[in-house]
N, CA, C and O atoms as CSV, one atom per row, in Angstrom:
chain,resi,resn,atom,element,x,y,z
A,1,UNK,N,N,3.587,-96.767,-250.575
A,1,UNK,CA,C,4.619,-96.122,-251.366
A,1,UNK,C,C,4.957,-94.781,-250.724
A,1,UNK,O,O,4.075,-94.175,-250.116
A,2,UNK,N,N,6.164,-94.299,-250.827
A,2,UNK,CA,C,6.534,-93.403,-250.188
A,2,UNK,C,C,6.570,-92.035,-251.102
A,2,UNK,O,O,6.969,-92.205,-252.254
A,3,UNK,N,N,6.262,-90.924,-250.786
A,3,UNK,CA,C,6.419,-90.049,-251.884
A,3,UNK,C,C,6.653,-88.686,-250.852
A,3,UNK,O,O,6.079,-88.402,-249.800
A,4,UNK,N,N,7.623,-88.044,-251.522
A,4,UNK,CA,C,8.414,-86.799,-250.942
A,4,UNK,C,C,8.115,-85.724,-251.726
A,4,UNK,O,O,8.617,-85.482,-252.823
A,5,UNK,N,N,6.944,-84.811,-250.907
A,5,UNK,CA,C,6.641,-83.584,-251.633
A,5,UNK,C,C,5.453,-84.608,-252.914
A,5,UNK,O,O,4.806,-85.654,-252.862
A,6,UNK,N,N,5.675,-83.702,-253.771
A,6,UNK,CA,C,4.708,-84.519,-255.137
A,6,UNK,C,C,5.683,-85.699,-255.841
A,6,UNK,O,O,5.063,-86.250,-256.751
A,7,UNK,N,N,6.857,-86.160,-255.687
A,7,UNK,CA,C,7.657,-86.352,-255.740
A,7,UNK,C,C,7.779,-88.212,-255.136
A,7,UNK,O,O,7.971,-88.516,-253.958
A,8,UNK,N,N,7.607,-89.227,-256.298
A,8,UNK,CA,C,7.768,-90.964,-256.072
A,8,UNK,C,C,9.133,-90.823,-255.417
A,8,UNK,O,O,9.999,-90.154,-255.981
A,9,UNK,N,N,9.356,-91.392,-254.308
A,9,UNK,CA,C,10.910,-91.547,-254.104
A,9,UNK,C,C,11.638,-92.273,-255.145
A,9,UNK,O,O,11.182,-93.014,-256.017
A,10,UNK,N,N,12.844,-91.935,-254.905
A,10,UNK,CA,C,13.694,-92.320,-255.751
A,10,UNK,C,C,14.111,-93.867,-255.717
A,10,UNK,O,O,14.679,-94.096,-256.785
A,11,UNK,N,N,14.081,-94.553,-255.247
A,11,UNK,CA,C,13.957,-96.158,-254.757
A,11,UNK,C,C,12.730,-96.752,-255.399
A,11,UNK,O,O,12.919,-97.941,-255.657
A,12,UNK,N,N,11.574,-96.333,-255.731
A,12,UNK,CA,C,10.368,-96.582,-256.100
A,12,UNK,C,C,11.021,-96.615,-257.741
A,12,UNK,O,O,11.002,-97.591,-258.492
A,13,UNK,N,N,11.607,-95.218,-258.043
A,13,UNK,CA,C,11.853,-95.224,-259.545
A,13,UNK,C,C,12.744,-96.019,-260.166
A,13,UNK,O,O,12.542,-96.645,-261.207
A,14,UNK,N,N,13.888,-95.988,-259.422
A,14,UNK,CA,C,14.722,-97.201,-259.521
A,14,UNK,C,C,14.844,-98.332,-259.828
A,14,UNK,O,O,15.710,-98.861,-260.525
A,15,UNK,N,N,13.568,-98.956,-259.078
A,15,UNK,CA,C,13.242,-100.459,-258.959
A,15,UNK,C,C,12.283,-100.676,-260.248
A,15,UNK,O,O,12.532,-101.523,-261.106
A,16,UNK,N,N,11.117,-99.781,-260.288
A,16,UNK,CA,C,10.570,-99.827,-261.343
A,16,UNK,C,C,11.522,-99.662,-262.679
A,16,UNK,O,O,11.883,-100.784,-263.034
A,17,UNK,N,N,12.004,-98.708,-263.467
A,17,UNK,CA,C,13.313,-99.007,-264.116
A,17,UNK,C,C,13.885,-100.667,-264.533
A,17,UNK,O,O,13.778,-101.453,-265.474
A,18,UNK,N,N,14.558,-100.603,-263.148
A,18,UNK,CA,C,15.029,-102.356,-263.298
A,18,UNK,C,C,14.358,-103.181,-263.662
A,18,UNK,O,O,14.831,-104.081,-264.356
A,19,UNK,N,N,12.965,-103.153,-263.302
A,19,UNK,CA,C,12.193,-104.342,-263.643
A,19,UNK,C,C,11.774,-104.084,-264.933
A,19,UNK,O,O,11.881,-105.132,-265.569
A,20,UNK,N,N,11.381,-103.260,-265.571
A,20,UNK,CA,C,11.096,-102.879,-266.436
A,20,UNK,C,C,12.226,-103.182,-267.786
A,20,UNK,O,O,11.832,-103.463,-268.918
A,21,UNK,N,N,13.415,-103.082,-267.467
A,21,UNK,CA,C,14.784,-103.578,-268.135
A,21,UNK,C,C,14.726,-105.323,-268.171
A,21,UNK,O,O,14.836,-106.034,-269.170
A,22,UNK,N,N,14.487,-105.814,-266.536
A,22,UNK,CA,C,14.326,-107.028,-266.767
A,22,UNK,C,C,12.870,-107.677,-267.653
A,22,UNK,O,O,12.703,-108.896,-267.709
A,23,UNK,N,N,12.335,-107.150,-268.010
A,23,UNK,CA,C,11.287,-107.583,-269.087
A,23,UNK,C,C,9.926,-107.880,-268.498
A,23,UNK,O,O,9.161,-108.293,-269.370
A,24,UNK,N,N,9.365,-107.800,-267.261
A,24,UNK,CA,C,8.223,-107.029,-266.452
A,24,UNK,C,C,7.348,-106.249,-267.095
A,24,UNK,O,O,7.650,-105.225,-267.709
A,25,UNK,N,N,6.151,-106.748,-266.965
A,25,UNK,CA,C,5.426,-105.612,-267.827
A,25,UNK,C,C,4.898,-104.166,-267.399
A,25,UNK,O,O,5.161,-104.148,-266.196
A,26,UNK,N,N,4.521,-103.396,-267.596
A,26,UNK,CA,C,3.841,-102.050,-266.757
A,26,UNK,C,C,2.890,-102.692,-265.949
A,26,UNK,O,O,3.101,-102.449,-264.761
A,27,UNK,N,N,2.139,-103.258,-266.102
A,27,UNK,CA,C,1.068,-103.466,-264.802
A,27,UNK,C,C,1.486,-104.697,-264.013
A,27,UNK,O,O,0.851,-104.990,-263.000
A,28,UNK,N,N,2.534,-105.450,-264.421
A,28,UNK,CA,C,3.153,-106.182,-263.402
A,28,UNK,C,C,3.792,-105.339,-262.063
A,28,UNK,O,O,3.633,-105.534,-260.858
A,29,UNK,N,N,4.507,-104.415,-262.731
A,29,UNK,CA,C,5.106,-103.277,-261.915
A,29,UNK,C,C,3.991,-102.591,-261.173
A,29,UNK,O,O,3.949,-102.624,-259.944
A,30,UNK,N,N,3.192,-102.042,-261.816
A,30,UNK,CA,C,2.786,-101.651,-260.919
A,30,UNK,C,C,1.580,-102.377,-259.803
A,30,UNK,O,O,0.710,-101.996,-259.020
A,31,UNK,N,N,2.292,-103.913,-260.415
A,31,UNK,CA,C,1.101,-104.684,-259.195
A,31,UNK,C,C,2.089,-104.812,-258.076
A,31,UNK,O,O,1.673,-104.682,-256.924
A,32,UNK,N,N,3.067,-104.998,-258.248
A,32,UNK,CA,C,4.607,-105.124,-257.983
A,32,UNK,C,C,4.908,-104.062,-256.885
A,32,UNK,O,O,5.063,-104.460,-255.730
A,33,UNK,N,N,4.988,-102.907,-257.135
A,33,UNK,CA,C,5.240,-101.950,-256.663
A,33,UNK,C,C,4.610,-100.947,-255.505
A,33,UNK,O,O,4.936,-100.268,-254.532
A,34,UNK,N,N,3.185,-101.441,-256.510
A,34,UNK,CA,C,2.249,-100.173,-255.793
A,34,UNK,C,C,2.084,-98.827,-256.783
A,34,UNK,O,O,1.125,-98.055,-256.785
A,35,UNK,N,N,3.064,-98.772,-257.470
A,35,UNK,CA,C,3.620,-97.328,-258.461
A,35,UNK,C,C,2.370,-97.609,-260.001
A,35,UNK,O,O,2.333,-98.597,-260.734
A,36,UNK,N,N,1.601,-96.511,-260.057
A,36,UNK,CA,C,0.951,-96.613,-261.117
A,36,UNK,C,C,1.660,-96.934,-262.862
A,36,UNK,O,O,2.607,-96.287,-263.309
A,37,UNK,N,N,1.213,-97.633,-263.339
A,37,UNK,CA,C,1.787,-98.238,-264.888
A,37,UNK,C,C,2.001,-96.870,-265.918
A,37,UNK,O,O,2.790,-96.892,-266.863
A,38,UNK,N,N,1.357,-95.964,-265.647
A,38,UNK,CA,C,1.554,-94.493,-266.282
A,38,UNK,C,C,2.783,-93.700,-265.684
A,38,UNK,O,O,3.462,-92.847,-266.255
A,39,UNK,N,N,2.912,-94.201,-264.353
A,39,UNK,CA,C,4.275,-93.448,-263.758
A,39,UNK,C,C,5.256,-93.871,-264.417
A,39,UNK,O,O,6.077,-93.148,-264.982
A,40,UNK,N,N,5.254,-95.799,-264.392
A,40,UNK,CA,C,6.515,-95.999,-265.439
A,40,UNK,C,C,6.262,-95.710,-266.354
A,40,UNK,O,O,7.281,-95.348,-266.943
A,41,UNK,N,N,5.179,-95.601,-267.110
A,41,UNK,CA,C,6.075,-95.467,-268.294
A,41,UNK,C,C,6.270,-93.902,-268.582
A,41,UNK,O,O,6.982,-93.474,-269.491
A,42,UNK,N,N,5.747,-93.327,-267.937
A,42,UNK,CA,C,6.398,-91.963,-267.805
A,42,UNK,C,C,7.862,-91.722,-267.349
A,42,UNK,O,O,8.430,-90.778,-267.897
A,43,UNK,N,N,8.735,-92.617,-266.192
A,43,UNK,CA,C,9.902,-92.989,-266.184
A,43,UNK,C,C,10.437,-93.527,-267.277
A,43,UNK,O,O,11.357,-92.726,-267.439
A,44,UNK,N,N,10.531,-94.221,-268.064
A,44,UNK,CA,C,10.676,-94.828,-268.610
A,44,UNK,C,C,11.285,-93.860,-270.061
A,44,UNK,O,O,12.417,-93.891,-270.544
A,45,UNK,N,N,10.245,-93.146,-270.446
A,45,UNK,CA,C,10.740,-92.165,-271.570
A,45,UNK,C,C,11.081,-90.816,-270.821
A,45,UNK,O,O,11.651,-90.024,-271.573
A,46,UNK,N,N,10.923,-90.442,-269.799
A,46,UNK,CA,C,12.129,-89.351,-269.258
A,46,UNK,C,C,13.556,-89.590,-269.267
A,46,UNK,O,O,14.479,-89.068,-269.893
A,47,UNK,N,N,13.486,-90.670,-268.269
A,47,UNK,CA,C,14.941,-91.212,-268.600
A,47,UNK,C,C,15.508,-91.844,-269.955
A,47,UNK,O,O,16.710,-92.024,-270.149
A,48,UNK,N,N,14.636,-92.116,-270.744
A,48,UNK,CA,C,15.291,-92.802,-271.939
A,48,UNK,C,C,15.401,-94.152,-271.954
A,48,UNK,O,O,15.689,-94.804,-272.958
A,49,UNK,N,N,15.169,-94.628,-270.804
A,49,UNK,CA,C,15.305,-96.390,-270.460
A,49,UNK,C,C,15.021,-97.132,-271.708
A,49,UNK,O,O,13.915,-96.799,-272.133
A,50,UNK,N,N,15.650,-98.081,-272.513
A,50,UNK,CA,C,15.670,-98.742,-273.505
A,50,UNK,C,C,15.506,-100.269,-273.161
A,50,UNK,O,O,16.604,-100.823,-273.119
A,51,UNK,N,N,14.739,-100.873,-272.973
A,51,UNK,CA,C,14.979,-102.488,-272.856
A,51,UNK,C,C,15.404,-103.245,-274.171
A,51,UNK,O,O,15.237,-103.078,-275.379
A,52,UNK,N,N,16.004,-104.112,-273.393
A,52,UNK,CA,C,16.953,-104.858,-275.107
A,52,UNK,C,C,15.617,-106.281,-275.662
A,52,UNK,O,O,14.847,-106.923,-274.948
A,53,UNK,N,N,15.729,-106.308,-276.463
A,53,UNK,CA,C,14.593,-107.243,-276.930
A,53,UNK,C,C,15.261,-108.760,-276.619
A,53,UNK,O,O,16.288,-109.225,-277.114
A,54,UNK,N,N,14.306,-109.413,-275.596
A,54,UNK,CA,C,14.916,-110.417,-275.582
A,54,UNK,C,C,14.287,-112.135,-276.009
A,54,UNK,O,O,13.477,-112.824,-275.387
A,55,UNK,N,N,14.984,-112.413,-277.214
A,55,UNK,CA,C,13.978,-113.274,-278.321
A,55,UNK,C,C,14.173,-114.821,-277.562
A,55,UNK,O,O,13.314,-115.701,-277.607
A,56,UNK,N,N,15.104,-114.905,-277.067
A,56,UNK,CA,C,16.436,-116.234,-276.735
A,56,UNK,C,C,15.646,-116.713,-275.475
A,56,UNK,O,O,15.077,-117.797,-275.354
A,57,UNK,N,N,15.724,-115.614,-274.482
A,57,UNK,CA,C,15.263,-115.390,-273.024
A,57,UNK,C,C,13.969,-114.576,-272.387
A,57,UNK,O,O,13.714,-113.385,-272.563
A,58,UNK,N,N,13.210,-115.544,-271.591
A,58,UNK,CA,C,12.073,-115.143,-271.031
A,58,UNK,C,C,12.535,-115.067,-269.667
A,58,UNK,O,O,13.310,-115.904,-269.205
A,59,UNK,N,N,11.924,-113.739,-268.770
A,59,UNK,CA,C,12.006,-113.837,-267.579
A,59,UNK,C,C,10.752,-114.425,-266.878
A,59,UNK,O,O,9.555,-114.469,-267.166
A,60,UNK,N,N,11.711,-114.975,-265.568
A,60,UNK,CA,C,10.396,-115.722,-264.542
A,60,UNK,C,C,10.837,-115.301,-263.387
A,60,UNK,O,O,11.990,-115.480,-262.993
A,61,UNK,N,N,9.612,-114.487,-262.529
A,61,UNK,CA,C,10.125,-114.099,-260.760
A,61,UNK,C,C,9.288,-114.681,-260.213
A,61,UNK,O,O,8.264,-115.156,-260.705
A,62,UNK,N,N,9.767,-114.710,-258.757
A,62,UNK,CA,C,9.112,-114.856,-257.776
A,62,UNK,C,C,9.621,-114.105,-256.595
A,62,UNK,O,O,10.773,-113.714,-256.406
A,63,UNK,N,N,8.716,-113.984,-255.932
A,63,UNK,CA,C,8.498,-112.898,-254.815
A,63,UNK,C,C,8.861,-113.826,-253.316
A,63,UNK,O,O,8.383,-114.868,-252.866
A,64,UNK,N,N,9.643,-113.145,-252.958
A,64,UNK,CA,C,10.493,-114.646,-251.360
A,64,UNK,C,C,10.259,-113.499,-250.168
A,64,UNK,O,O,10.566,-112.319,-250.336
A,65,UNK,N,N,9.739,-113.963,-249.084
A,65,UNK,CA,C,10.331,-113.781,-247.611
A,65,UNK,C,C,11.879,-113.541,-247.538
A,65,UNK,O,O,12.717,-113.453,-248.435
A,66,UNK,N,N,11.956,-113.483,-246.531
A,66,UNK,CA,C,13.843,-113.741,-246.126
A,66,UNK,C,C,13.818,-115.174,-246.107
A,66,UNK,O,O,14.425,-115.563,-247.105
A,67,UNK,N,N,13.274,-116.407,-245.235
A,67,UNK,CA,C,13.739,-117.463,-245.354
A,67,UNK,C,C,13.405,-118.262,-246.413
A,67,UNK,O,O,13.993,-119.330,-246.584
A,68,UNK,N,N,12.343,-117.801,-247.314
A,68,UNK,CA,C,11.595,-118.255,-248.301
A,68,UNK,C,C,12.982,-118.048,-249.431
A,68,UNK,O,O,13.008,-118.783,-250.417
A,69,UNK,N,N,13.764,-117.332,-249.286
A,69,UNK,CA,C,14.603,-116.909,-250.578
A,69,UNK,C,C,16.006,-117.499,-249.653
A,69,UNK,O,O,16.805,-117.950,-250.474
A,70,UNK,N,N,16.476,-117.618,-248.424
A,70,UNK,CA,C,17.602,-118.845,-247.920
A,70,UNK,C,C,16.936,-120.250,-248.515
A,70,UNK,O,O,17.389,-120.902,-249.456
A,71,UNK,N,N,16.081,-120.468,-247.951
A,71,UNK,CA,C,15.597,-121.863,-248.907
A,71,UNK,C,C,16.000,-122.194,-250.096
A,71,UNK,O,O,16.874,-123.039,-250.294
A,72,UNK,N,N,15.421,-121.584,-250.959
A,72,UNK,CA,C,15.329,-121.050,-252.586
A,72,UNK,C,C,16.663,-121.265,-252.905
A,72,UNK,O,O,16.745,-122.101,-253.806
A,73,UNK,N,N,18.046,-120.734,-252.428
A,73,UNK,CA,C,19.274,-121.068,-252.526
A,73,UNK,C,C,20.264,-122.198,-251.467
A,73,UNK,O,O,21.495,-122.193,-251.444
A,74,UNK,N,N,19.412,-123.076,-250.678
A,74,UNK,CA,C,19.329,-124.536,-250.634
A,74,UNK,C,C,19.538,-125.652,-251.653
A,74,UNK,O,O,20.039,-126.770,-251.534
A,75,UNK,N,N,18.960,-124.959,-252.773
A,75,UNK,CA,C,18.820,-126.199,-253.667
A,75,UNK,C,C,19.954,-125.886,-255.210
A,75,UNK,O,O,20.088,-125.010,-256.065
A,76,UNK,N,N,20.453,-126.953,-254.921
A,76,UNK,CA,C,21.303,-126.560,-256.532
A,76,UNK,C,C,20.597,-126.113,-257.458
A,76,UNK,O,O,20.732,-124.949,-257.836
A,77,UNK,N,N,19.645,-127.007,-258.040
A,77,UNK,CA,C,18.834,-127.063,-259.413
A,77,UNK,C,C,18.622,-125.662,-259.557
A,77,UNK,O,O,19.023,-125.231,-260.638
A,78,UNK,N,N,17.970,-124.583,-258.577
A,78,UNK,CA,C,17.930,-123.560,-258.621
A,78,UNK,C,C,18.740,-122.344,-259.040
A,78,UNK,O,O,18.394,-121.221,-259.404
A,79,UNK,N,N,20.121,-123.011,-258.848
A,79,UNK,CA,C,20.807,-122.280,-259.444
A,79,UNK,C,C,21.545,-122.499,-260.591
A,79,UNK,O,O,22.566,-121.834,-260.765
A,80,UNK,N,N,21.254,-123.181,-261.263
A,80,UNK,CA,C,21.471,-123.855,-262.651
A,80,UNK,C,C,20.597,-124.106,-263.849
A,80,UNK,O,O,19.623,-124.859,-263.831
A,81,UNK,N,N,21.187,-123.134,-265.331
A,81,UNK,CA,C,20.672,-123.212,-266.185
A,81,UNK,C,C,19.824,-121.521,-266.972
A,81,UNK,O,O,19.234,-121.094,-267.964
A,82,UNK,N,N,20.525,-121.013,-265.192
A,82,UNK,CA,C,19.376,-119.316,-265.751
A,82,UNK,C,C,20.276,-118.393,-265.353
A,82,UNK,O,O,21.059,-118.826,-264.507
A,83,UNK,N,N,20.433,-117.272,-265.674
A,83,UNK,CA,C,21.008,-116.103,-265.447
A,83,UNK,C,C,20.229,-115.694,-264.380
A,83,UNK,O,O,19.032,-115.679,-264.667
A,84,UNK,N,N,20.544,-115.288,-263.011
A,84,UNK,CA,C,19.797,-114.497,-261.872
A,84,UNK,C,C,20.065,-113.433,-261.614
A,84,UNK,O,O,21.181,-113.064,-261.980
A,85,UNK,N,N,19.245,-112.511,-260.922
A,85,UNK,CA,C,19.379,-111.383,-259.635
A,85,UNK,C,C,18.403,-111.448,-258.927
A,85,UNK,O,O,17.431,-112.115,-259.283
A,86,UNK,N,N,18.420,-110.858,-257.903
A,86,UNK,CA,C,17.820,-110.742,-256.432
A,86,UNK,C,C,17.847,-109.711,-256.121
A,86,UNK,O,O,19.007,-109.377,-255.876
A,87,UNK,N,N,16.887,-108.650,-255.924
A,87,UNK,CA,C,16.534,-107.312,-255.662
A,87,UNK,C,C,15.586,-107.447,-254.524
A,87,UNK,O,O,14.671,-108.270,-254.552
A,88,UNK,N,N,15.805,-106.617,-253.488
A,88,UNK,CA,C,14.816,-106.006,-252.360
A,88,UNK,C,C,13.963,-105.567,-252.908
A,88,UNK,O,O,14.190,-104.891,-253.911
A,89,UNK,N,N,12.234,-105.852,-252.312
A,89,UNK,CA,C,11.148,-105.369,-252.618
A,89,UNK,C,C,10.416,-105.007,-251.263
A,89,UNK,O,O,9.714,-105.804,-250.640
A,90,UNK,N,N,10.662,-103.746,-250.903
A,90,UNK,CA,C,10.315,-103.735,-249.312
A,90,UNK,C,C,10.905,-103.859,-248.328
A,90,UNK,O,O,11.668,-103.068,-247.774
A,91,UNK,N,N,10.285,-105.828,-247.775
A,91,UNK,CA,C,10.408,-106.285,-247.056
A,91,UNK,C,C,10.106,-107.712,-246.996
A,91,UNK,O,O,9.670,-108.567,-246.226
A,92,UNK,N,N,10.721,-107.494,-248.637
A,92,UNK,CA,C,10.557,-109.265,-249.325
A,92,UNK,C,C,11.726,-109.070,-250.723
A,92,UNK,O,O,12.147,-107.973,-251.092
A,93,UNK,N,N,12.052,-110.231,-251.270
A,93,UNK,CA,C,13.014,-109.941,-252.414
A,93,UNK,C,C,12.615,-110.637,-253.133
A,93,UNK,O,O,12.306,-111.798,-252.865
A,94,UNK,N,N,12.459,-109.769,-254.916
A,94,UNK,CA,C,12.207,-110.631,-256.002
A,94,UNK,C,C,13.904,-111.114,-256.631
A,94,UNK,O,O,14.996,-110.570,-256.798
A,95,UNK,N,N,13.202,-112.630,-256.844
A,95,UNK,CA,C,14.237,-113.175,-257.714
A,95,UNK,C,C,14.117,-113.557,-258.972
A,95,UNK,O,O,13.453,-114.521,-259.352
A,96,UNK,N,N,14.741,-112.830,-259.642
A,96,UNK,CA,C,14.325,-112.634,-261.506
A,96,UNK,C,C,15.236,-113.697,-261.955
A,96,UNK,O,O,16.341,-113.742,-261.414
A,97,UNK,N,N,14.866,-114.783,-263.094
A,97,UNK,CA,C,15.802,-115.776,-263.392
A,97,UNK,C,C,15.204,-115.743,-264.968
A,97,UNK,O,O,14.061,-115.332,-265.166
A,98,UNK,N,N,15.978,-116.162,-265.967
A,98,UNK,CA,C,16.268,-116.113,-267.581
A,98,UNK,C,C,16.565,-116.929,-267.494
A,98,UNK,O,O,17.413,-117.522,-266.827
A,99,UNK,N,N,15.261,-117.311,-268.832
A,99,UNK,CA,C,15.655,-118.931,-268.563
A,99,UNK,C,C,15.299,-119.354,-270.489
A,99,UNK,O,O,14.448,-118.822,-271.203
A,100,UNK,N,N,16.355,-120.526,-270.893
A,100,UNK,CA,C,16.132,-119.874,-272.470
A,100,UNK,C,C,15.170,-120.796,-272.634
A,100,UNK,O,O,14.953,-121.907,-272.150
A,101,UNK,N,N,14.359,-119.736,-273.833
A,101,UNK,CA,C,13.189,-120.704,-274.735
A,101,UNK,C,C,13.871,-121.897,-274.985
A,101,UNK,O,O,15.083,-122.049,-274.834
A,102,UNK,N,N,12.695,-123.147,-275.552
A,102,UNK,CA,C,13.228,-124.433,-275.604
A,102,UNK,C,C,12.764,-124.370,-276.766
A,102,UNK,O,O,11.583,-124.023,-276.768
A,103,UNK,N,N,13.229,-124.574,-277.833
A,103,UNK,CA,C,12.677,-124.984,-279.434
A,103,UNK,C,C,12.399,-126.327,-279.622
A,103,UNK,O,O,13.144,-127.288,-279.426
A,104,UNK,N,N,10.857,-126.297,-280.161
A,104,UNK,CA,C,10.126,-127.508,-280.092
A,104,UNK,C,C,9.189,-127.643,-280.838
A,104,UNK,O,O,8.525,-128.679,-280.813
């Protein structure tokens, strides 16, 4: 992790943030990251970050290479049925997909 002065870079906070919005838990993040689970959530109420409660939709990631994540969008099925994004992690990209509960 990169840190400027006493100071998490700003890319570190960012990402943590996002994931944290996408429904990630604190110590996912910071398994995720590298960034301690007290930093977010110390981000988290500085900035005010609010996550929306999401009852409908569970998130599911996975963590891709570069060709591991061209693959990944090879396949239709993959892209059907979930809301996505794809965020840089490094020198790998997580792909976050919502996918709705099934009532049963």
């Amino acid at each position: 992790m990169a840190k400027v002065g006493r100071e998490v870079d700003s890319y570190y906070v960012i990402k943590a943030l996002q994931l944290y919005i996408e429904g990630v838990s604190y110590r996912e993040i910071e398994r995720l990251l590298g960034v301690s689970h007290v930093s977010v959530m110390n981000w988290v109420k500085k900035y005010g970050v609010k996550a929306p409660r999401q009852p409908d939709y569970h998130p599911t990631y996975k963590i891709l290479n570069h060709k591991e994540l061209a693959d990944f969008f090879q396949v239709p099925g993959n892209l059907k049925g979930a809301g996505m994004v794809v965020t840089e992690l490094g020198d790998k990209f997580m792909v976050i997909r919502w996918e709705r509960f099934r009532a049963g």
